[in-house]
N, C-alpha and C positions, 0 to 999 in steps of 0.2 A: 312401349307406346305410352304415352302422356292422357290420362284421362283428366278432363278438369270442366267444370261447370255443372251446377244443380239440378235437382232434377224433382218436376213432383210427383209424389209417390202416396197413395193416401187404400183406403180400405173406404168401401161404400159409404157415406153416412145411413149410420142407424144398419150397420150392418146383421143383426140377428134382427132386430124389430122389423127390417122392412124384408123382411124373408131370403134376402142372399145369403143363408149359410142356411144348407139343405145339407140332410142325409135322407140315408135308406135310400126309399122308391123313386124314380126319376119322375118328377111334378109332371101333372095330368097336361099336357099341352092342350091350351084351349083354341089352339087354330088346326083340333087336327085335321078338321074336314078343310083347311082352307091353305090355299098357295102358300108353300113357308116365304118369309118376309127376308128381303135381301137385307144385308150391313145398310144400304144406302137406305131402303124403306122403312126402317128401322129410325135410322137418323131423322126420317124427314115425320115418321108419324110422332116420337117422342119431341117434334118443333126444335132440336137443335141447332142454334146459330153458332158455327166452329168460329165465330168472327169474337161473338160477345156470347158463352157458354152457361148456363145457368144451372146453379144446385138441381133446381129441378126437372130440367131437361137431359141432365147426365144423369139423372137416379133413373131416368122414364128410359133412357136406352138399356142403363142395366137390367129393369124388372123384363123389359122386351126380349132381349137374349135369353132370359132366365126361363121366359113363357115356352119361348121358343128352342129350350133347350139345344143352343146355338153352343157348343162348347168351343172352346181354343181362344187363342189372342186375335182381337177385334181393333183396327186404329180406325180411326177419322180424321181427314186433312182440311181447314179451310184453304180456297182456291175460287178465284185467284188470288195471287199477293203480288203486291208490289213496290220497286226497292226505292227506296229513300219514303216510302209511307207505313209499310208493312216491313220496322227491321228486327222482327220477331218471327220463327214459323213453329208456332207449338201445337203438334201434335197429341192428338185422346186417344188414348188406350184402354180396353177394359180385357182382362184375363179373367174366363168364368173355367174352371176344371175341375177335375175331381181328387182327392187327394190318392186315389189307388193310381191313378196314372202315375203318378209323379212321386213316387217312396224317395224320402229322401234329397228330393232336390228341389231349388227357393228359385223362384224369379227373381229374386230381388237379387240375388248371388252371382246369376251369371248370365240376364238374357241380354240378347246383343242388339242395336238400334244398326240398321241399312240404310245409309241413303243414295242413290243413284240420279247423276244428270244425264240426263236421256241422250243429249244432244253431244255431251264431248266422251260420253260413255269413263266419266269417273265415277269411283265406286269409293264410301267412306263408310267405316263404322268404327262403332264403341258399346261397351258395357251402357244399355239403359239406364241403371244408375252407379253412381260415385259409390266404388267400392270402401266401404269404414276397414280401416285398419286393426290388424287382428293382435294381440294381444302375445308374441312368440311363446310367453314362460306362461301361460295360460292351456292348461293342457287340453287333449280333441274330447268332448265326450264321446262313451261309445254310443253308437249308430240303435235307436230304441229299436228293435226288433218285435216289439208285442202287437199281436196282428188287433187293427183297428177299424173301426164301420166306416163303409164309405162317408167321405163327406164333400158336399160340392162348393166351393167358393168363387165368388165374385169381386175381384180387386179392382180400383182404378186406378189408373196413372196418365200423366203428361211427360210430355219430353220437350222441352225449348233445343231443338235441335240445331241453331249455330251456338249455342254453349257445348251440347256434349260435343258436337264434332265442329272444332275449331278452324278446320280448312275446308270446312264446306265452302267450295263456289257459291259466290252471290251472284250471278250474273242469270238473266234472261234465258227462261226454258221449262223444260218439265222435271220435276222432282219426283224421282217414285220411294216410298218408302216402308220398310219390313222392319219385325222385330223377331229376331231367332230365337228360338229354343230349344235347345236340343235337340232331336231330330224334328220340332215342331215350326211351324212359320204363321205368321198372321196372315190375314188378308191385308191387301198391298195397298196401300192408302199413295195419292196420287197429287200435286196440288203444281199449280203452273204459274212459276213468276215472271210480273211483266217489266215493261220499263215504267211504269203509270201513266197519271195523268197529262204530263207532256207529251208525252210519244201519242197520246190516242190524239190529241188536238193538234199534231203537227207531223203532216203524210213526209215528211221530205226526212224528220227522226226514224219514221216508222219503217223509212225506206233504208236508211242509213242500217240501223241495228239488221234486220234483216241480212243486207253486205256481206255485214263484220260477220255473223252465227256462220254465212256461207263458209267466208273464208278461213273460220277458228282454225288453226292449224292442231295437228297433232304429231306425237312424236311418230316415226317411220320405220325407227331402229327395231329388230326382233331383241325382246329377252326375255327370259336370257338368251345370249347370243351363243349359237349354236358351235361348233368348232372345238379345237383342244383334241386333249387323249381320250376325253370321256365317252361317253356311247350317249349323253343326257346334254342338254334337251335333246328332241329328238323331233324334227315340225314332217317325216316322210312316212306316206305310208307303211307299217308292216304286218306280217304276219298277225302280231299282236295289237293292230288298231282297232278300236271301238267301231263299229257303224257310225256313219254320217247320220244325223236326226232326220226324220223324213219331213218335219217340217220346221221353223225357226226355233233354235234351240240348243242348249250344251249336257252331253253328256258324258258324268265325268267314274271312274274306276279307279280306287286305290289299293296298296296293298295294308292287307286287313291289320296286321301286326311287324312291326319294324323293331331289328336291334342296331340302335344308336351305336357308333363305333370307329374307330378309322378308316376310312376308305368304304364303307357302308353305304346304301342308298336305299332309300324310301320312292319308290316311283308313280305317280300320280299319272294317269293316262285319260286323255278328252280326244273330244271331237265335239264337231260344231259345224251349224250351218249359220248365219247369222248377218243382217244388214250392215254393212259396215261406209264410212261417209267416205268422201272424196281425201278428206285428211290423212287417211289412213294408206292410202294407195302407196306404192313403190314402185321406182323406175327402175320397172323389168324391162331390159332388152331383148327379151325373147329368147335368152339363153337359159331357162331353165328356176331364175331365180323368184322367190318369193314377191308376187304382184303386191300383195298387200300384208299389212302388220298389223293381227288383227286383236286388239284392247278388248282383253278380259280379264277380271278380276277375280282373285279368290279369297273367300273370307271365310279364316280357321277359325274358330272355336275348341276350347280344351274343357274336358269335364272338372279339372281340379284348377288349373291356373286358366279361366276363360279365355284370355286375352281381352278383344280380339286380334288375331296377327292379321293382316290383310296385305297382299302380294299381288301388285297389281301388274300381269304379263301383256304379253304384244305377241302372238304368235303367227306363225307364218299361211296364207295360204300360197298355194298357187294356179286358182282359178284363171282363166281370161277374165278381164276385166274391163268393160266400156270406161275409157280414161275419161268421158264426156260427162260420166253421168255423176249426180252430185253424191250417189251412193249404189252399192251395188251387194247384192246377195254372195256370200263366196262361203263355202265349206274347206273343212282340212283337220288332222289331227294331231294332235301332239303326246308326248311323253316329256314329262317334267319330273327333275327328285330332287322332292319336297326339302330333305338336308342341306341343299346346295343351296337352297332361298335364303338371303339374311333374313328376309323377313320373316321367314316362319321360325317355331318353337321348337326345338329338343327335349324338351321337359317330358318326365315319362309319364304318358299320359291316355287317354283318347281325346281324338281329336275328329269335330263331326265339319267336313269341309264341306265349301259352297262355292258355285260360280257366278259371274254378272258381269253381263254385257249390255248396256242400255233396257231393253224392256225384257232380254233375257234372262231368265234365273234357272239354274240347277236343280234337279233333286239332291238331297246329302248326301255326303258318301263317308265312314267313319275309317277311318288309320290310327292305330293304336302306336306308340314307342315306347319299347322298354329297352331295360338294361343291359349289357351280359352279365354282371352280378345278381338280376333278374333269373336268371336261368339256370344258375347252382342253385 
């Protein structure tokens, strides 16, 4: 996968002075008697404008989280944007954590940036930043071991997000977006692009685009496509199927460690209940086959080679389906092995997977592969 485009990456200013690098005791929270303060209330009491961003309104969201002992990755989205005015969509981020959580491993190294269009249910990512090239004849240091005091840090960063991901759709809709971290996720920052100013002064554009969103098409086809000698994919119920989510949702089960090999399989097993649009549907005769192809996305992550590899599937339900309705609810399950995906890694590794369907997102699920020279 191709990563290419900048990205900015900075440390608080006045990082020790203005008190983001904490140890020892967790800072006295001075709202303890009072409602904790959402991402959103946060933004709006520090007067941040994600339009026009100010030194001292991104310091005032850091010191707020810090009050509020809000740990984990935090984004903000300006929204709305729109295209041919707004051909920028940069997203703020602030990671406040502790350094015990995290022995060992750098945001800067390996977290992943999500973006999802709600409406045609694509799903893009990449590395948050442009990996620096490593040095091969530069040997690894060993791993400092010497036990150290908690320390709590507060980074900030942006992402100009059609740089890092190069095929993001530009077109009219809802944008959801995530940055991963190892088993960790931010809160989901959200921003909605329009057509602008023309479309709001002219009902007959507004009617037009409208049309077109109706009719976007999508592909139909199941993949992978089910068939062959193999027993993989697999879109029918078995023995071995996950539970259906009891409400909108995918949940996914892998196997815990895999020997890479010939003829070897790695098998990743889901289920899902999940809205899927009129594009999606297939022309079931009523013989038994797959009504709908239903677009979900998986996005790997590896602890040593991040990637990310993202494998975007179509799997099968066989709900009834109102052919009338512009979208309809369907569940079903599958079995996938993960070896078979070009797009996934072999590299021997862990690897913490994710899924996304429109407003859908997974809990992780981690799959390790190793070697059979691993195992002498």
């Amino acid at each position: 996968m191709r990563l290419a485009g900048p990205l900015l990456f900075a440390p608080v200013f006045g990082f020790v002075l203005s008190g983001f690098l904490l140890s020892g005791q967790p800072t006295q929270n001075s709202r303890s008697n009072e409602r904790e303060l959402s991402m959103e209330k946060i933004i709006q009491e520090a007067g941040l404008d994600l339009r026009n961003p100010t030194e001292q309104a991104l310091s005032k969201v850091g010191s707020l989280l810090r009050i509020e002992e809000k740990k984990g990755i935090w984004l903000a989205a300006p929204t709305p944007l729109a295209i041919g005015q707004d051909t920028d969509a940069t997203i703020y981020g602030f990671d406040f954590y502790s350094t015990h959580d995290r022995p060992g491993r750098y945001f800067k190294d390996s977290a992943v940036v999500v973006v999802t269009r709600v409406e045609s249910r694509e799903t893009f990512a990449n590395l948050v930043i442009e990996p620096i090239e490593k040095d091969p004849d530069k040997p690894t240091p060993e791993p400092d071991t010497t036990p150290r005091p908690e320390i709590k840090l507060l980074q900030r960063f942006s992402i100009r997000l059609r740089e890092r991901l190069e095929e993001l759709p530009w077109r009219t809709g809802t944008y959801l977006v995530d940055v991963l971290f190892d088993n960790q996720v931010s809160n989901r920052a959200q921003f909605q692009l329009t057509a602008g100013l023309p479309a709001e002064k002219d009902p007959a554009i507004v009617a037009f685009i409208e049309q077109q969103r109706a009719a976007e098409g999508g592909p139909k086809e199941l993949f992978p496509l089910p068939g062959g000698s193999g027993k993989y994919p697999n879109y029918r119920k078995t023995e071995d199927s996950l539970p259906v989510p009891s409400g909108v949702g995918i949940h996914l089960e892998a196997e815990r460690v895999s020997v890479y090999k010939a003829d070897a399989q790695s098998v990743l097993r889901g289920s899902f209940r999940l809205p899927v649009p009129a594009a999606y549907y297939r022309n079931s005769s009523g013989d038994g086959s797959a009504t709908a192809a239903v677009p979900i996305t998986l996005v790997i992550a590896g602890n040593l080679m991040p990637g990310p590899f993202v494998a975007p599937l179509r799997v099968a339900s066989y709900d009834p389906i109102d052919r009338k309705a512009a979208e309809s609810t369907v569940t079903g399950q599958f079995e996938i092995d993960l070896f078979a995906l070009q797009e996934t890694s072999k590299v021997p590794q862990t690897y913490t997977i994710w899924a996304y369907s429109g407003t859908a997102r997974s809990t992780p699920v981690q799959a390790a592969v190793i070697t059979p020279e691993m195992l002498k």
